[in-house]
KEZADO-361182 format. One line per 4 residues: their letters; for each residue x, y, z of N, C-alpha, C. Coordinates in nm, 2 decimals, always signed. Layout:
% residues N
A> X/Y/Z/X/Y/Z/X/Y/Z ~ ...
//
This chain:
% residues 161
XXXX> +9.95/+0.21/+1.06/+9.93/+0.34/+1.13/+9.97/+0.32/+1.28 ~ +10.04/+0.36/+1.35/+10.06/+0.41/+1.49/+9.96/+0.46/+1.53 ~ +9.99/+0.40/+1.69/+9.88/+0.43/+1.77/+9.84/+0.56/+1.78 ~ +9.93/+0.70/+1.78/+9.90/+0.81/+1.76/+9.85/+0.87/+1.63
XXXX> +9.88/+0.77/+1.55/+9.80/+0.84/+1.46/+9.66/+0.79/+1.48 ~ +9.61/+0.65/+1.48/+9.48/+0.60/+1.52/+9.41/+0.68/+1.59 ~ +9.45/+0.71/+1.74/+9.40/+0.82/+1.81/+9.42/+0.98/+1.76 ~ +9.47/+1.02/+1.69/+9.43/+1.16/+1.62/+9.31/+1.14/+1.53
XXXX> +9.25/+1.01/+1.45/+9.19/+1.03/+1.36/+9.06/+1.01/+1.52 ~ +9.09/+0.95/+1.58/+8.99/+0.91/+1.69/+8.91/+1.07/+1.75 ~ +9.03/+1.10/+1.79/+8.98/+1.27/+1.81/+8.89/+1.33/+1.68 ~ +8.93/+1.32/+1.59/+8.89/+1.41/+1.52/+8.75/+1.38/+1.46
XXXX> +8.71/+1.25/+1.49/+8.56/+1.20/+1.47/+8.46/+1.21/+1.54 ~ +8.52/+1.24/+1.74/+8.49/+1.27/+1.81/+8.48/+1.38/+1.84 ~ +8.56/+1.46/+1.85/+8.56/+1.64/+1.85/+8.60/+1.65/+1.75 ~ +8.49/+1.72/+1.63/+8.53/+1.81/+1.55/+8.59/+1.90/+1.53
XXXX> +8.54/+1.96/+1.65/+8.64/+2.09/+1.64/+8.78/+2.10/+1.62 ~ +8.85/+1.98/+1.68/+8.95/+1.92/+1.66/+9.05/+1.94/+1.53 ~ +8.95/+1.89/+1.45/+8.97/+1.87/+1.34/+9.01/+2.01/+1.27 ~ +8.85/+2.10/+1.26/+8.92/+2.21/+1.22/+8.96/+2.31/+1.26
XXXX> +9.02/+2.32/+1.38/+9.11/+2.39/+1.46/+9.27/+2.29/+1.40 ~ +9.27/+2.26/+1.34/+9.40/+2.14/+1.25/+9.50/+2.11/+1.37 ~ +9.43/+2.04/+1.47/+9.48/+2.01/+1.60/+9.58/+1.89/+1.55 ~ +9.73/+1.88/+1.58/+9.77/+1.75/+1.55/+9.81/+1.68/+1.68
XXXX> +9.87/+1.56/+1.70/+9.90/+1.50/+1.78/+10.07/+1.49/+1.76 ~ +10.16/+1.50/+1.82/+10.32/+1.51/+1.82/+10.35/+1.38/+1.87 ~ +10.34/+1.40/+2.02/+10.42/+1.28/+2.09/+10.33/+1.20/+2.19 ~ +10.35/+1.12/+2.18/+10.31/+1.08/+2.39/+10.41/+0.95/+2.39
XXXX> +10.45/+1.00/+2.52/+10.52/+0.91/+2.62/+10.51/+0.80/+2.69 ~ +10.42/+0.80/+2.73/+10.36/+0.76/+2.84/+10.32/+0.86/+2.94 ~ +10.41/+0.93/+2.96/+10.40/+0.99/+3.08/+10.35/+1.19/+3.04 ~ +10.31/+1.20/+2.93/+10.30/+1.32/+2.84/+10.24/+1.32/+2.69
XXXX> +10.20/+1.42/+2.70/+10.11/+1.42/+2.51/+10.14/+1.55/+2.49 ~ +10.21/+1.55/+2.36/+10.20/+1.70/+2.29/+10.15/+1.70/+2.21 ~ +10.06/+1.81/+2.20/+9.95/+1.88/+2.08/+9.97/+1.97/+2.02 ~ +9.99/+2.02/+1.88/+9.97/+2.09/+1.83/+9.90/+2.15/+1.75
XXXX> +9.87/+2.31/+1.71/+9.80/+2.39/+1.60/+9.84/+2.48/+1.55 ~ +9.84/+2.53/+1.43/+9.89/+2.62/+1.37/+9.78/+2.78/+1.34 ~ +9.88/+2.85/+1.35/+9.83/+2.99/+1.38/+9.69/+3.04/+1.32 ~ +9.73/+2.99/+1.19/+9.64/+3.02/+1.09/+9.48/+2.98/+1.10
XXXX> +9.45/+2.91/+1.12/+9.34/+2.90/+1.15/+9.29/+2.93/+1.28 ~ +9.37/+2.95/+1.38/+9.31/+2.99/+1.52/+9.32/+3.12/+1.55 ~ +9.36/+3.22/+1.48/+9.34/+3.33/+1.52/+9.21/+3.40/+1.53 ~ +9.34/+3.53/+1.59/+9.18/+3.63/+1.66/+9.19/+3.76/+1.53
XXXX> +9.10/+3.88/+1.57/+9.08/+3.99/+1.51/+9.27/+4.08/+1.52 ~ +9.31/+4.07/+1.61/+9.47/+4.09/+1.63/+9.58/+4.03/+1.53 ~ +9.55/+3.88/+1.49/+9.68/+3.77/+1.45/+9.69/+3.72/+1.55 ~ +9.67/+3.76/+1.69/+9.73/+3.62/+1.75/+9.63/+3.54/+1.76
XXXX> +9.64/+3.41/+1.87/+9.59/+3.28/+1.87/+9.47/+3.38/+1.97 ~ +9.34/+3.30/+1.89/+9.22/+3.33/+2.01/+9.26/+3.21/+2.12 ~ +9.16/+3.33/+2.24/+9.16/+3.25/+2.34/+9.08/+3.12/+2.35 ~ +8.98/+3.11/+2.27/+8.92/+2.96/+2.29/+8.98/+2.85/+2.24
XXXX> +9.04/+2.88/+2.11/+9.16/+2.77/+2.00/+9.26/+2.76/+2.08 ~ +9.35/+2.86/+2.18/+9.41/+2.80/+2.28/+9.36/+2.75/+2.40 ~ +9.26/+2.72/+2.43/+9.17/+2.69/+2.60/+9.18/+2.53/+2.47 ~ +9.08/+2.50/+2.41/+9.05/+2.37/+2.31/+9.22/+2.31/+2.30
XXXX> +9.29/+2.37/+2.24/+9.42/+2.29/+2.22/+9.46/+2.25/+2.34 ~ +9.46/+2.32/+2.43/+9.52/+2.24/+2.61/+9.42/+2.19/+2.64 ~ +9.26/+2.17/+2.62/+9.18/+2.07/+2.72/+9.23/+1.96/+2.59 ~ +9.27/+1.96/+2.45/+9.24/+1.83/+2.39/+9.36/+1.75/+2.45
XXXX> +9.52/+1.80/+2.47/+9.63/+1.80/+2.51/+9.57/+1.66/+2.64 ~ +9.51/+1.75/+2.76/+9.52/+1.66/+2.90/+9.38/+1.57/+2.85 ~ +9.27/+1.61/+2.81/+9.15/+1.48/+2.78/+9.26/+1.36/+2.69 ~ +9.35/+1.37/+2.62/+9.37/+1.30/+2.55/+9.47/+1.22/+2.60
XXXX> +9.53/+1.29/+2.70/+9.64/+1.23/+2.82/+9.61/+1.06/+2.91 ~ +9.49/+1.17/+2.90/+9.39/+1.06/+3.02/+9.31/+0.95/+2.91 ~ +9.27/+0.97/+2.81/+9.24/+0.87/+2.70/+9.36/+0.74/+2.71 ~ +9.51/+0.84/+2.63/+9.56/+0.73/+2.61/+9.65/+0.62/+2.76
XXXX> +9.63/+0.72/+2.83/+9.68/+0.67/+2.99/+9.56/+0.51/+3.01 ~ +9.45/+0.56/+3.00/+9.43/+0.41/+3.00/+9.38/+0.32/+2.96 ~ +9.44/+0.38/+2.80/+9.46/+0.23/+2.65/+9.57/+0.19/+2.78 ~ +9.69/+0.25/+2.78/+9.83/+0.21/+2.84/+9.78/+0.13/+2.95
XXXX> +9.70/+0.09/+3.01/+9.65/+0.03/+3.13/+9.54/-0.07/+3.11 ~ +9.52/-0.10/+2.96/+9.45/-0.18/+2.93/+9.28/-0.15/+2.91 ~ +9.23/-0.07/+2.95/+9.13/+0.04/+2.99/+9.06/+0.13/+2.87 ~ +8.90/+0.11/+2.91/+8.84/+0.21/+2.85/+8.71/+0.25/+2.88
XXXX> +8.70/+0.38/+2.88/+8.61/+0.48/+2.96/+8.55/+0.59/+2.93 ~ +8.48/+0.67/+2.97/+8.38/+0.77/+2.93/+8.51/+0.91/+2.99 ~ +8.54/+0.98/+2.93/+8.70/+1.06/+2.98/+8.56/+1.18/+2.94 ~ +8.55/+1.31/+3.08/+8.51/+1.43/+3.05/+8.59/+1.54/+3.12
XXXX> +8.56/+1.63/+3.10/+8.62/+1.76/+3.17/+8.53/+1.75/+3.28 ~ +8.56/+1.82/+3.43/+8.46/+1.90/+3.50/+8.47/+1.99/+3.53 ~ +8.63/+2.02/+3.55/+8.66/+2.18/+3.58/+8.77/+2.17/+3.50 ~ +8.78/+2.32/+3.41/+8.90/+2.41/+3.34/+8.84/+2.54/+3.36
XXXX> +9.00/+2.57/+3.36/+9.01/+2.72/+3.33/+9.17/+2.77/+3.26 ~ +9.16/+2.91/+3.22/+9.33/+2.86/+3.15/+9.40/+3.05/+3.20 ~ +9.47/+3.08/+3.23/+9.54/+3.15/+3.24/+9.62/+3.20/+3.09 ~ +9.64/+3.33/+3.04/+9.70/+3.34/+2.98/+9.82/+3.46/+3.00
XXXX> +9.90/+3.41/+2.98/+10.05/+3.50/+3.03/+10.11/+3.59/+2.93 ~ +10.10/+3.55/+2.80/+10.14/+3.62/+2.67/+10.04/+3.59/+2.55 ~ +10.08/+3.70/+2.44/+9.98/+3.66/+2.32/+10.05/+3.57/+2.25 ~ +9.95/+3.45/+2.20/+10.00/+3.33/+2.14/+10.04/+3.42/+1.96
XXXX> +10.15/+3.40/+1.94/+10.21/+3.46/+1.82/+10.23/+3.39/+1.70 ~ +10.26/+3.29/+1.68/+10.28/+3.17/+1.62/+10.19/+3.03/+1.63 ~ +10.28/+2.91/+1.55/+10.18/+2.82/+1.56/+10.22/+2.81/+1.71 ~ +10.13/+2.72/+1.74/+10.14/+2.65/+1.87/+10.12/+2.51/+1.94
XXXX> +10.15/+2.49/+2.05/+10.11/+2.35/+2.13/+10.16/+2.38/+2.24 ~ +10.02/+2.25/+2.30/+10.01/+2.25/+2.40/+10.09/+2.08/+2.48 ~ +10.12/+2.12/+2.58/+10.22/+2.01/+2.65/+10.14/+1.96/+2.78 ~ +10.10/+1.82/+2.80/+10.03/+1.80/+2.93/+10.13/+1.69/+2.96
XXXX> +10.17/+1.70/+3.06/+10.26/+1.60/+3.17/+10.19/+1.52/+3.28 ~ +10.18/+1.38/+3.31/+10.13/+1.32/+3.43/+10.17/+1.39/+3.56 ~ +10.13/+1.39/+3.66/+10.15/+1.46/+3.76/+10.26/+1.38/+3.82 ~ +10.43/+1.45/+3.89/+10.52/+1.31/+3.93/+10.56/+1.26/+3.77
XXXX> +10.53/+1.26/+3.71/+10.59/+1.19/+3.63/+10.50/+1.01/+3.54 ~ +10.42/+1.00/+3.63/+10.36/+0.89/+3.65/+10.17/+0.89/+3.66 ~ +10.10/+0.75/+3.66/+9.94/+0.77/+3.69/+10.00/+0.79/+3.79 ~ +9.90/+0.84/+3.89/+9.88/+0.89/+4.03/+9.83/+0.73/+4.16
XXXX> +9.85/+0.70/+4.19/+9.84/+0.58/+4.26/+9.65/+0.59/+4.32 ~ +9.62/+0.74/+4.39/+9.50/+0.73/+4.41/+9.38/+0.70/+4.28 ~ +9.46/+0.75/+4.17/+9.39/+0.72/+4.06/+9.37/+0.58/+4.03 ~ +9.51/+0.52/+4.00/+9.46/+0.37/+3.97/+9.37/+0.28/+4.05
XXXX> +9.40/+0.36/+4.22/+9.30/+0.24/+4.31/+9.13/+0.34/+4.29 ~ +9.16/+0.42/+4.24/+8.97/+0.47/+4.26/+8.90/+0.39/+4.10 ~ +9.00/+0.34/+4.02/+8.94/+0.30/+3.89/+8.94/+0.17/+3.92 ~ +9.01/+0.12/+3.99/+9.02/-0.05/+4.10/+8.90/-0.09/+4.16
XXXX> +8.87/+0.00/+4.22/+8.71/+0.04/+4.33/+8.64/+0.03/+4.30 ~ +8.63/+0.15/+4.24/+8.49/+0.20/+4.18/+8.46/+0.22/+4.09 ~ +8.51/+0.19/+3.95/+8.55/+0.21/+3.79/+8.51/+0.36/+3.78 ~ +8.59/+0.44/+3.82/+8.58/+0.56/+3.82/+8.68/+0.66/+3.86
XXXX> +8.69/+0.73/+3.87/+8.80/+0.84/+3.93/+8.83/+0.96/+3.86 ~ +8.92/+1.05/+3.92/+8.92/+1.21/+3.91/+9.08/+1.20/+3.90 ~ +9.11/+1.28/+3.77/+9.25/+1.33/+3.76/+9.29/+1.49/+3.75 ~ +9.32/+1.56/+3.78/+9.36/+1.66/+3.79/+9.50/+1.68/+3.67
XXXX> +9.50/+1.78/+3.63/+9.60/+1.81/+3.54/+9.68/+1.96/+3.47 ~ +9.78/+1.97/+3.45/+9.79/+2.08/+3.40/+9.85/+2.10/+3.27 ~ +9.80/+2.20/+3.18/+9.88/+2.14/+3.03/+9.94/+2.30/+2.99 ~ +10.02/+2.32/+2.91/+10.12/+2.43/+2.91/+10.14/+2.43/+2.76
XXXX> +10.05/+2.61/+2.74/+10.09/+2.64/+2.57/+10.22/+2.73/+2.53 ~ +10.26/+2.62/+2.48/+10.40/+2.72/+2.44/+10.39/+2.78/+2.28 ~ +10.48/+2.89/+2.23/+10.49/+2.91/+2.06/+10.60/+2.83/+2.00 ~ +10.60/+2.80/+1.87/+10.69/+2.75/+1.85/+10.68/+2.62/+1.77
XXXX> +10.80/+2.58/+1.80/+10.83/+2.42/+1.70/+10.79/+2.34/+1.86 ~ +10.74/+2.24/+1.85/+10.65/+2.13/+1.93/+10.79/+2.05/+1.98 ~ +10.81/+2.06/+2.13/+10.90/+1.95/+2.21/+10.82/+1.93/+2.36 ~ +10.87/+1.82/+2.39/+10.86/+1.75/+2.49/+10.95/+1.83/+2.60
XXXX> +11.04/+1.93/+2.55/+11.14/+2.01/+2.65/+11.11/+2.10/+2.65 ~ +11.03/+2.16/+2.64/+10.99/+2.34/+2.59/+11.09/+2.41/+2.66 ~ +11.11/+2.52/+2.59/+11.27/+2.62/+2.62/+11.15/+2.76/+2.66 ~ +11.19/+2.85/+2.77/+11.11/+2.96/+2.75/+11.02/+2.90/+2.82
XXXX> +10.92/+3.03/+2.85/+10.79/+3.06/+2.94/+10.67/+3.00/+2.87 ~ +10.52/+2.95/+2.92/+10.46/+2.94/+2.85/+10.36/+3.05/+2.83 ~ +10.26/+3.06/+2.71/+10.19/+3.16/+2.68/+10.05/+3.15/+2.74 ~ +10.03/+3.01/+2.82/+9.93/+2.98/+2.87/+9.93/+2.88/+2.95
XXXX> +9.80/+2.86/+3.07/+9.85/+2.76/+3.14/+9.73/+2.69/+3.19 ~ +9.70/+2.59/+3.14/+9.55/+2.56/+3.16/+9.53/+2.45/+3.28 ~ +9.42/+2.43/+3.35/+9.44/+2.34/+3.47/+9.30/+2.29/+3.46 ~ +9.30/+2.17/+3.47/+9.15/+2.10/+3.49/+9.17/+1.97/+3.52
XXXX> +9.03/+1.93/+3.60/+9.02/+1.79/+3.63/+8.96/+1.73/+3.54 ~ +8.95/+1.61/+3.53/+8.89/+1.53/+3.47/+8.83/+1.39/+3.49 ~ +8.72/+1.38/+3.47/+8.66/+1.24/+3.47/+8.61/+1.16/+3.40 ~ +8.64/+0.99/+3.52/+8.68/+0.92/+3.35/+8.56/+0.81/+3.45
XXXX> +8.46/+0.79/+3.44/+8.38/+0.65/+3.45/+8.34/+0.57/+3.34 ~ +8.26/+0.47/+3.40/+8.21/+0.37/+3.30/+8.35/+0.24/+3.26 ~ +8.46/+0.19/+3.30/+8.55/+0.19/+3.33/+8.51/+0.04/+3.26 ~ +8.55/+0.00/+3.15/+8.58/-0.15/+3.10/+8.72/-0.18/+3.02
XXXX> +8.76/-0.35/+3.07/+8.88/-0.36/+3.04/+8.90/-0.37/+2.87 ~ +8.94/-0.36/+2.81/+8.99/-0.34/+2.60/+8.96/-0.51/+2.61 ~ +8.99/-0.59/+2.71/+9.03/-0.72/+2.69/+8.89/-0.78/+2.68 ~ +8.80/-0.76/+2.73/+8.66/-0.75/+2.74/+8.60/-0.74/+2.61
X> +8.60/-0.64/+2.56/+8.58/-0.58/+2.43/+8.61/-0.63/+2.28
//
């Protein structure tokens, strides 16, 4: 099994809702995680996507960013929200996913040295719901745009473990 699949079953033991909101996991990069769900279960009284099945699909998108950002770093930690909110620009029509990108492209350097410090630190993030078939390039506008920080303490090395 691939690491993304391990960590999808990971989520889904951990957030249920996950599960049945039929959240899947697409890609990660390193530097990006794409999430996906399909329509059908997350709709509203309309057909389109409720707003909480799309707020849930972008917080799972960036928590899960910052999860595997520091497997990739050797790292493991207590990963929460403290602040989201999400913007929505269009009605989610189709299935969907959510796209979360490292900030720059990369961890953030303040981040690595506050987890150096203090086994602890704050990431900020933004994750982007598009409709559609699930890429790492999204074409078109997104249908939402969710923004949150996150925190990750309790900070032990995998090697440890």
């Amino acid at each position: 099994m691939t690491q993304l699949g391990r960590f999808q079953k990971h989520i889904h033991r951990m957030i249920p809702l996950s599960e049945a909101l039929a959240v899947r996991l697409e890609s990660y990069n390193g530097h990006g995680l794409l999430v996906s769900a399909p329509l059908q279960p997350n709709h509203n009284h309309q057909g389109t996507g409720f707003g909480g099945s799309v707020y849930s699909v972008a917080v799972v998108s960036a928590w899960g960013l910052v999860e595997l950002v520091l497997a990739d770093l050797g790292l493991e930690g207590n990963v929460v929200i403290q602040v989201g909110e999400i913007e929505h620009l269009a009605p989610v029509t189709s299935d969907f996913y959510a796209l979360c990108l490292l900030p720059g492209g990369e961890v953030p350097e303040k981040f690595r040295k506050s987890l150096a410090r203090h086994g602890k630190a704050r990431l900020s993030l933004v994750a982007e719901v598009y409709c559609g078939e699930p890429s790492m390039t999204p074409a078109g506008e997104p249908a939402a745009v969710f923004q949150g920080r996150f925190v990750v303490q309790g900070i032990t090395s995998k090697l440890a473990n």
